[in-house]
ZABA-564550 format. One line per field, with one value per residue (C-alpha): residue number from 1; x, y, z. Coordinates in pm, 1 decimal. Example, Ala and Ser with C-alpha at 12.3 -4.5 7.8 and 13.67 -1.06 7.14 Angstrom:
k <- (1|2) $
xx <- (1230.0|1367.0) $
yy <- (-450.0|-106.0) $
zz <- (780.0|714.0) $
//
This chain:
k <- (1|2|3|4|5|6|7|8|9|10|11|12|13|14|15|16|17|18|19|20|21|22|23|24|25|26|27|28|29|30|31|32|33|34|35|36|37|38|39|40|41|42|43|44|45|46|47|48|49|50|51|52|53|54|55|56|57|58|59|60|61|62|63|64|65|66|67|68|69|70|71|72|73|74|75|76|77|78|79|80|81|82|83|84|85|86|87|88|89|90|91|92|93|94|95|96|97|98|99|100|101|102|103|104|105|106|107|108|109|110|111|112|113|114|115|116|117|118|119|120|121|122|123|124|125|126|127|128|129|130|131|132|133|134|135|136|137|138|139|140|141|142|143|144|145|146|147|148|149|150|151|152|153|154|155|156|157|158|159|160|161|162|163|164|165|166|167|168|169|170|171|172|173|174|175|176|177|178|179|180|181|182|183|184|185|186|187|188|189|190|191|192|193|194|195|196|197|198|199|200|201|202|203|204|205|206|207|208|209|210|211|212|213|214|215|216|217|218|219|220|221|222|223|224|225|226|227|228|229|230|231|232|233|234|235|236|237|238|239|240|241|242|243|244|245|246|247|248|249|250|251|252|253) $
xx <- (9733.1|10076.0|10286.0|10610.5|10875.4|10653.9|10659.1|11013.0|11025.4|10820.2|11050.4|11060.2|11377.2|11312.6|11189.7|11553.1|11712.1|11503.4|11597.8|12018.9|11943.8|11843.8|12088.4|12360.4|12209.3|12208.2|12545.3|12638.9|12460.9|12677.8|13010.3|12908.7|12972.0|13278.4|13130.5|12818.0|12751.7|12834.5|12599.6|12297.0|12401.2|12309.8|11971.5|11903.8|12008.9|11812.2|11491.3|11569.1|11582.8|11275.7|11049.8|11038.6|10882.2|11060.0|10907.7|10977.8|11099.2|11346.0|11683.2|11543.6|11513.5|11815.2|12025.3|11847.7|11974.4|12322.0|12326.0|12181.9|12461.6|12716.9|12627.7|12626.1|12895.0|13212.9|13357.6|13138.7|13365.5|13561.8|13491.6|13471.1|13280.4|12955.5|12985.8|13009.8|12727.0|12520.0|12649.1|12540.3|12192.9|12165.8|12224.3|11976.9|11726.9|11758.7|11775.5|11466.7|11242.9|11287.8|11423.7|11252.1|10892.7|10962.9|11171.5|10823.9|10614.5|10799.1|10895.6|10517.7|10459.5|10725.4|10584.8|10206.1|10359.5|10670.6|10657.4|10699.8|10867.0|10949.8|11276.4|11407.7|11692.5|11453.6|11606.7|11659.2|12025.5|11935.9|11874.1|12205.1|12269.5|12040.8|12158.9|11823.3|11708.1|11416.8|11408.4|11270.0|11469.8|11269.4|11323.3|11690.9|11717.0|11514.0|11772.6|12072.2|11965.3|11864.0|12233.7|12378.2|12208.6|12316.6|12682.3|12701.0|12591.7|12791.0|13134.4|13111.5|13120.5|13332.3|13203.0|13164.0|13405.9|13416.7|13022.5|12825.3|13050.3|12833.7|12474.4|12415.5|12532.3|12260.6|11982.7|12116.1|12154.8|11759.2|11627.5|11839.8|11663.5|11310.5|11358.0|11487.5|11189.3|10959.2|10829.7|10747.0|10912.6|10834.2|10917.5|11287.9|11245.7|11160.8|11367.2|11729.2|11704.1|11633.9|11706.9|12040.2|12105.2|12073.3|12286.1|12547.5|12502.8|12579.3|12795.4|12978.7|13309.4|13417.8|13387.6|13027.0|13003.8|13057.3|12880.1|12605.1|12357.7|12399.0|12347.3|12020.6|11837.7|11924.6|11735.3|11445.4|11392.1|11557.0|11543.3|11139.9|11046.9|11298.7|11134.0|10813.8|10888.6|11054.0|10732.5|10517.6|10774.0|10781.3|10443.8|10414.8|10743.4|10767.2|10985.3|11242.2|11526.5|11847.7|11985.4|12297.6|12404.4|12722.4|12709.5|12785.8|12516.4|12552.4|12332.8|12528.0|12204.9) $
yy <- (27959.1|28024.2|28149.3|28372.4|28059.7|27923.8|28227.4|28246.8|27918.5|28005.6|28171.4|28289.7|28230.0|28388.2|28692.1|28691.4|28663.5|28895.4|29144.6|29073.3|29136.0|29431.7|29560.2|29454.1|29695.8|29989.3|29931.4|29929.5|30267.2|30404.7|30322.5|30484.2|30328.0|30380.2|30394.0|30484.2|30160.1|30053.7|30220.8|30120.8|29748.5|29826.6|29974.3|29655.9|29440.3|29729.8|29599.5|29251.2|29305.4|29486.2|29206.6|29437.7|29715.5|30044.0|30256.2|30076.8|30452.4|30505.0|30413.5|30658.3|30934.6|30895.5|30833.1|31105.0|31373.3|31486.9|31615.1|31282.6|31081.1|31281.4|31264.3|30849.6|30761.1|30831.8|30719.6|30832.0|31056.1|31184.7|31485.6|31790.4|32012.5|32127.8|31887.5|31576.2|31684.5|31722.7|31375.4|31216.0|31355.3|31274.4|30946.1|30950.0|31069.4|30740.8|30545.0|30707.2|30795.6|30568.7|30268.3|30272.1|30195.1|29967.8|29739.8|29788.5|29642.0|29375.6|29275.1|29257.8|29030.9|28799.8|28747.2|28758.3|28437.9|28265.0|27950.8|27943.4|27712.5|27573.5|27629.4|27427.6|27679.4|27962.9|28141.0|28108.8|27991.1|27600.3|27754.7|27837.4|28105.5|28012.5|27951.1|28147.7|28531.8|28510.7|28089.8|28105.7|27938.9|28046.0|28362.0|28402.9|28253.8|28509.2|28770.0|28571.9|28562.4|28944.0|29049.9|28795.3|29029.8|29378.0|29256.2|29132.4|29478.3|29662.6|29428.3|29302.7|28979.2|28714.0|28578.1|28946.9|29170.1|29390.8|29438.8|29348.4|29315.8|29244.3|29249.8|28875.8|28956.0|29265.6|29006.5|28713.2|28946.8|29080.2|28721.1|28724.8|29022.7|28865.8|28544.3|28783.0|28959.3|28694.9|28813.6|29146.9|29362.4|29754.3|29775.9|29658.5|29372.0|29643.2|29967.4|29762.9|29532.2|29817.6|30136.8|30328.7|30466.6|30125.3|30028.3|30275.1|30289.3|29907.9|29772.0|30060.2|30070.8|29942.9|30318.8|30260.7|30024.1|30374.6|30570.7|30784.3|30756.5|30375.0|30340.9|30534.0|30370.8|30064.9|30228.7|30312.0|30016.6|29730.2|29800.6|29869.5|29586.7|29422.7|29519.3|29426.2|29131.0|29051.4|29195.2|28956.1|28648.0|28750.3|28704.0|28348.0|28185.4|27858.6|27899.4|27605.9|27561.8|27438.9|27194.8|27192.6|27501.5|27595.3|27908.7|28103.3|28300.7|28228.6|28510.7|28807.1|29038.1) $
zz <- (8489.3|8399.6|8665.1|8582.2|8603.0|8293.2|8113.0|8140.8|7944.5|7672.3|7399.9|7023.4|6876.4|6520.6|6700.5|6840.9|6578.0|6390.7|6663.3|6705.2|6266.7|6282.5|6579.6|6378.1|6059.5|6289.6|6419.6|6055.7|5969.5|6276.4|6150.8|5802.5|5457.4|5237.8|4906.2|4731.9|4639.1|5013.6|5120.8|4838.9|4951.1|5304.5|5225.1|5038.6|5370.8|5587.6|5350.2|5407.0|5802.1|5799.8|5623.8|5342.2|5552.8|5483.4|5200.0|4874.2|4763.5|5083.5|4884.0|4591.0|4821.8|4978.2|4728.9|4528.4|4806.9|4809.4|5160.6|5265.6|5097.0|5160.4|5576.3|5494.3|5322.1|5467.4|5848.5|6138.1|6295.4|6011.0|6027.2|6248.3|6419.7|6242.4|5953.2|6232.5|6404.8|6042.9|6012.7|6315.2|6306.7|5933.3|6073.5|6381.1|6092.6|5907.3|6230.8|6393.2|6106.2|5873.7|6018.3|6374.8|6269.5|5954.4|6314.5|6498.5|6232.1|6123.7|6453.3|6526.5|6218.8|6344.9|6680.5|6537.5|6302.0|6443.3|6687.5|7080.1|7184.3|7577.2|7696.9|7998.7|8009.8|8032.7|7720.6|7363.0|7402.9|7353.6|7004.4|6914.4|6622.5|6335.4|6013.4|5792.2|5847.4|6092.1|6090.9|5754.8|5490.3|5172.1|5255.1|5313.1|5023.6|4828.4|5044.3|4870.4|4519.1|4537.5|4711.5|4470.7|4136.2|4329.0|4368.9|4003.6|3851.6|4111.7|4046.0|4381.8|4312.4|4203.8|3884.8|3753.1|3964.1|3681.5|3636.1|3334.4|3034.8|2708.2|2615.4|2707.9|3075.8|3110.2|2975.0|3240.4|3519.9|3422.5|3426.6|3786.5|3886.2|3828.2|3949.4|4299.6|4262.0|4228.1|3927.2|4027.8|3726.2|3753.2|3368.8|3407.1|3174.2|2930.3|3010.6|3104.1|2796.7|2572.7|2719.7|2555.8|2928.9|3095.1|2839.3|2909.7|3286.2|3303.1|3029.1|2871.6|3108.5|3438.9|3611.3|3617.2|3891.4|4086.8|3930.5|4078.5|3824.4|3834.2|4192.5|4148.8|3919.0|4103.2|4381.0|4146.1|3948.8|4209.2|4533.0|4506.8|4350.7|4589.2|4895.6|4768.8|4682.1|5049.3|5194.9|5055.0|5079.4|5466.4|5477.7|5333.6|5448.6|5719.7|6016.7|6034.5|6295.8|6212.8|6397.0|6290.3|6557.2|6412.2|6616.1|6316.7|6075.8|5705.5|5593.2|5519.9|5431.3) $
//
């Protein structure tokens, strides 16, 4: 028989973690997003925290909805009066039914699959802040490479800050896309390669990094096959702790 000191000792670190991951994703939906494409960036790390467990069509429907977005993107607090209150239950909405039980499952997945470990401190402290999403480094890697392909296309990051420029950088950035998705295509290999609309959604001008229709189809024909993909890589990946306890997180998703 255990008695309670023991079970004091026996701790889950990536259940931890997984847990101070996904506070720090509601504490972002609080403070609101500034942009569009702010705000299609968090959905993707909201997927990631999850384990892949929100509806593969939650950043379609959201994005979709202009009284939705509009409640999003903008400062919490902005505003006044009857529009602030829309606001902040536009943003309990996402929180509680959307968010909440996507937490619950994946939470219950982590603790179903991740190691327990005996603490002489009696906490998960000894750990130190890990270095991977959840302990598992094959998945935060998958995160990485899928945040990397969303910045490019959105000119958010630094080797493209303008977006896709020519034909050869759609066709890359698609090969980027698939290798983030694991393979799992949802006819973008197709429709972005070939499409006249991808083509002028992503490399005809720098506006249309913020462009509506843009974020979108990003939603539509990324995200998804994003999600899934993080749904089944959750589901496969090794738990590994880093030694190194740097105290400081390197994933940013």
């Amino acid at each position: 028989m255990i008695d309670n000191r023991d079970r004091r000792e026996l701790v889950r670190p990536a259940v931890d973690e997984l847990t101070l991951a996904q506070e720090e994703m509601f504490e972002e939906l609080e403070d609101g997003f500034d942009t569009r494409a702010d705000l299609l960036l968090w959905m993707h790390k909201a997927s990631a925290r999850t384990l892949g467990r929100v509806d593969d069509d939650w950043a379609v429907r959201v994005l979709r909805s202009r009284q939705q977005t509009a409640a999003l993107v903008g400062e919490a607090g902005g505003a006044s009066g009857e529009i602030e209150d829309l606001e902040a239950l536009e943003r309990r909405l996402q929180r509680d039914d959307e968010l909440l039980e996507a937490c619950s499952v994946s939470m219950r997945i982590m603790a179903q699959s991740s190691t327990q470990y005996a603490d002489e401190s009696g906490g998960s402290e000894e750990f130190g802040e890990q270095r991977w999403l959840a302990m598992r480094p094959a998945l935060d890697e998958l995160v990485q490479r899928q945040r990397t392909a969303l910045e490019k296309v959105l000119g958010r990051h630094p080797e493209q800050p303008r977006g896709l420029r020519d034909h050869d950088d759609l066709s890359t950035w698609v090969r980027s896309v698939l290798q983030a998705s694991r393979g799992i295509d949802g006819g973008l290999s197709h429709d972005a390669i070939w499409s006249r609309w991808w083509r002028m959604l992503t490399i005809d001008g720098d506006a249309r990094v913020e462009d509506a229709s843009l974020h979108l189809e990003l939603a539509d024909s990324v995200l998804s096959v994003f999600n899934a993909a993080l749904r089944e890589e959750a589901s496969m990946a090794e738990e590994s702790v880093d030694e190194v306890k740097s105290g400081q997180r390197t994933f940013e998703t």
